[in-house]
C-alpha positions in Angstrom: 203.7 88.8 164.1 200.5 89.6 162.5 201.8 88.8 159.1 201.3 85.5 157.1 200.0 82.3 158.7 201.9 83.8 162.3 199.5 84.4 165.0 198.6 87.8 166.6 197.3 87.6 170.1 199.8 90.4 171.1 199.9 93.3 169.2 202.9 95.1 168.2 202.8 98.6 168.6 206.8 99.0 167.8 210.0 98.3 165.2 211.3 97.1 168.6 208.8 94.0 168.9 209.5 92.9 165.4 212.8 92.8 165.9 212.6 91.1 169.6 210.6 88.2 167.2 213.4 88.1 164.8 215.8 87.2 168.3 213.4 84.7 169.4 213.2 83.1 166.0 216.8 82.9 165.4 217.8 81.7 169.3 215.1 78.9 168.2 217.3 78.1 165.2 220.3 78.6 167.0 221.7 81.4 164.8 224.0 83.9 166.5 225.3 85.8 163.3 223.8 86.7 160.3 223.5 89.3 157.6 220.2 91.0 157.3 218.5 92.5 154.6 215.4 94.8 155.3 213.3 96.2 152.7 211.2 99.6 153.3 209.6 98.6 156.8 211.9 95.6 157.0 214.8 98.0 156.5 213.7 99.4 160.0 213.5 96.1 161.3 217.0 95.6 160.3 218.2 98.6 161.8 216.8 98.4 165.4 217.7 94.7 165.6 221.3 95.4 164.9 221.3 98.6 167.3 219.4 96.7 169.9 221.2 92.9 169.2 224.7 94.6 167.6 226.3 91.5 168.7 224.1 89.2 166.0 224.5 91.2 163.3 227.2 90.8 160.6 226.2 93.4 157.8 222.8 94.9 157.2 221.2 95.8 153.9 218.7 98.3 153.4 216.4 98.1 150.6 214.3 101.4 149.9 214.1 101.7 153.7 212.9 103.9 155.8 214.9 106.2 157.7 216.9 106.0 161.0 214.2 108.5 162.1 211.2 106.5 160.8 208.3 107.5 158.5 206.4 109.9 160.3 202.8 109.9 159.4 201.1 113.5 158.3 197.6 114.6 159.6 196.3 114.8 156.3 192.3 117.0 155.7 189.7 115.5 153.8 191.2 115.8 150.3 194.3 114.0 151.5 196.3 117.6 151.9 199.3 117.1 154.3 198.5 119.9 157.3 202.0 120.2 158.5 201.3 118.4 161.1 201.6 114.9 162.3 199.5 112.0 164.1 200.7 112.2 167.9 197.9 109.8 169.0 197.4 106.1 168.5 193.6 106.8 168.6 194.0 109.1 165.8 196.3 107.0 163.5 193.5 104.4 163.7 191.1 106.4 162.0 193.7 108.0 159.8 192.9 107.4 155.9 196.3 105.8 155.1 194.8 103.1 157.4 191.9 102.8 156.1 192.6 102.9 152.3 195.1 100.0 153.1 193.5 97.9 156.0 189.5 98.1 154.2 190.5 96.1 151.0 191.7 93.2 153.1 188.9 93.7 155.6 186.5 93.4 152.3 188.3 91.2 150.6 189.0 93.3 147.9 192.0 91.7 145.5 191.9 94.2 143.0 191.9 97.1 145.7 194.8 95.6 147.1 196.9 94.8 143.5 196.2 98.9 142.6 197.2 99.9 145.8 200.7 97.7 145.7 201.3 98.6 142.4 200.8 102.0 142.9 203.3 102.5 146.5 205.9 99.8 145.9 206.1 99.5 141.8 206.2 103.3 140.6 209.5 102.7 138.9 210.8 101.2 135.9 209.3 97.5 136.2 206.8 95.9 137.4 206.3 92.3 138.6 205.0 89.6 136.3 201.4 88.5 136.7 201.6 85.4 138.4 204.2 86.8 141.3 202.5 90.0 142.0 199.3 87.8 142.9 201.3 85.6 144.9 202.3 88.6 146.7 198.7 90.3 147.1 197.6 86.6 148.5 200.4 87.4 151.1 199.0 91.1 151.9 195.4 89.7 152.0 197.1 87.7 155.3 198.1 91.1 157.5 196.0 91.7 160.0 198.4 94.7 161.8 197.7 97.8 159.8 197.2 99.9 161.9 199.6 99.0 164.4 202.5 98.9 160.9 201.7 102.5 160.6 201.8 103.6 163.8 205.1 101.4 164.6 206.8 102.9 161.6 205.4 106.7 163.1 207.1 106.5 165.9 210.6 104.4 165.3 213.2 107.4 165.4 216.6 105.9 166.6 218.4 108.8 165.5 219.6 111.5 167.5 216.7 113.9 166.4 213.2 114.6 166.8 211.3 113.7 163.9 208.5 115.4 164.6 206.4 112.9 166.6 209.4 111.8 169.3 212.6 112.5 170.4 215.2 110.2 168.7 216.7 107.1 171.1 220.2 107.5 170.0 220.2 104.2 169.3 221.9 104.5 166.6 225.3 105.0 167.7 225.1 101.5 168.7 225.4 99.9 165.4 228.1 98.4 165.0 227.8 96.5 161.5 228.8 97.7 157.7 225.6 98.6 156.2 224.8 99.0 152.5 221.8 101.2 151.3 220.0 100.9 147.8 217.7 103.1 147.5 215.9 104.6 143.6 216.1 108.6 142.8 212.6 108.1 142.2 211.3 106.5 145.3 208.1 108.1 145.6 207.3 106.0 149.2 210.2 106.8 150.5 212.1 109.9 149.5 216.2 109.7 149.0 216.9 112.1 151.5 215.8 109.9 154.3 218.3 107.6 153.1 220.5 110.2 152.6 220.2 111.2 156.2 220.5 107.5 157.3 224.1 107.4 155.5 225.1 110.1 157.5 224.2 109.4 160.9 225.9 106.3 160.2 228.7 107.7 158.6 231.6 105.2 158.0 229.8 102.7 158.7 227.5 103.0 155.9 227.5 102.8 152.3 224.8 104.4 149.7 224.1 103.4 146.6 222.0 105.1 144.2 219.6 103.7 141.1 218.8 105.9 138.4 215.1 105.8 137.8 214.3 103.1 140.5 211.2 103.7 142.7 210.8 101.6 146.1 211.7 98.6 144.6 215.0 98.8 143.2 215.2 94.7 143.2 212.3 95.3 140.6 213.8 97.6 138.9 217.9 96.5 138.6 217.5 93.2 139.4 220.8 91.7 138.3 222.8 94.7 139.5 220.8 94.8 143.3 221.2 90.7 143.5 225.5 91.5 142.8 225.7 94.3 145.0 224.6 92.2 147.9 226.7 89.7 147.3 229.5 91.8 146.8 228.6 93.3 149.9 228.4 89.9 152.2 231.4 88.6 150.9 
């Protein structure tokens, strides 16, 4: 929703309503198991829907995901300095500057905008994409028209057992009931380790981390013979 050619006369304002869309689209197409793979904000996606539909899911893969407490957004001053503090208010995360420096390019039109700011969150690792793909996937950005609700759904998605400094945590967690794998780079700069670290644990046998030397948020980039086996190895 609010991604691609999809329409967006509803907004979403949660993880939860991406992954209730995910339901709908596999009920359509009559799939009742599946493995899912989730990168970064996907990876949040993955792991509500197989808390909140446990029964669908076969194994989940996270790919530089966020955390099982979510991404918490810092209040940030006027030369970008995190305060300490963190946005509690819708109203406020729509004027927030990580909204604006993403959602204005696209409002504007603004390709090149767009290709630095990519290349700067998601490739800070050891490759890049080739030319030609990473404008196919900039054509694909300059179709999101849910910025500000992304932000403020990744803000508040805590299914942990913790507060994460914006909400208490759901607990949802415990209702996973699927093997999960976790890739994540040393060198993630979007995502830190430790949130995946954290995720590992408060999945605990259930999940399995995986560590690339060097790798920033996308280790597919980065190792991508090594992160296509793994996942196979992992859904076999």
């Amino acid at each position: 929703r609010g991604h691609g050619h999809s329409t967006y006369n509803t907004h979403v304002m949660s993880l939860a309503d991406f992954a209730d869309d995910l339901k709908l689209f596999l009920d359509e197409l009559k799939i009742s198991k599946l493995n899912l793979l989730g990168w970064s904000m996907g990876g949040g996606i993955a792991l509500q829907f197989a808390a909140k539909y446990p029964n669908y899911t076969d194994k989940v893969i996270l790919h530089s995901s966020i955390g099982c407490k979510g991404w918490p957004i810092p209040v940030v001053d006027e030369q970008m300095n995190d305060t300490g503090k963190k946005v509690e208010k819708y109203e406020d995360m729509l004027k927030h500057p990580y909204v604006k420096i993403n959602e204005e390019p696209i409002l504007k039109n603004d390709r090149e905008t767009v290709r630095k700011n990519e290349d700067e969150c998601l490739y800070h690792g050891l490759k890049k994409p080739e030319t030609e793909r990473m404008d196919r996937y900039v054509e694909a950005i300059m179709l999101c028209n849910s910025i500000p609700q992304l932000f403020w759904s990744l803000n508040t998605f805590n299914i942990s057992e913790e507060h994460n400094g914006v909400c208490p945590g759901s607990g949802e967690i415990k209702n996973i009931k699927s093997k999960v794998l976790i890739l994540h780079g040393d060198k993630d700069a979007t995502v830190a380790l430790q949130d995946a670290e954290y995720t590992k644990k408060a999945l605990g046998d259930l999940a399995e981390l995986k560590v690339f030397k060097g790798a920033g948020h996308a280790v597919l980039e980065d190792y991508r013979e090594e992160f296509i086996q793994e996942v196979k190895d992992f859904c076999k």
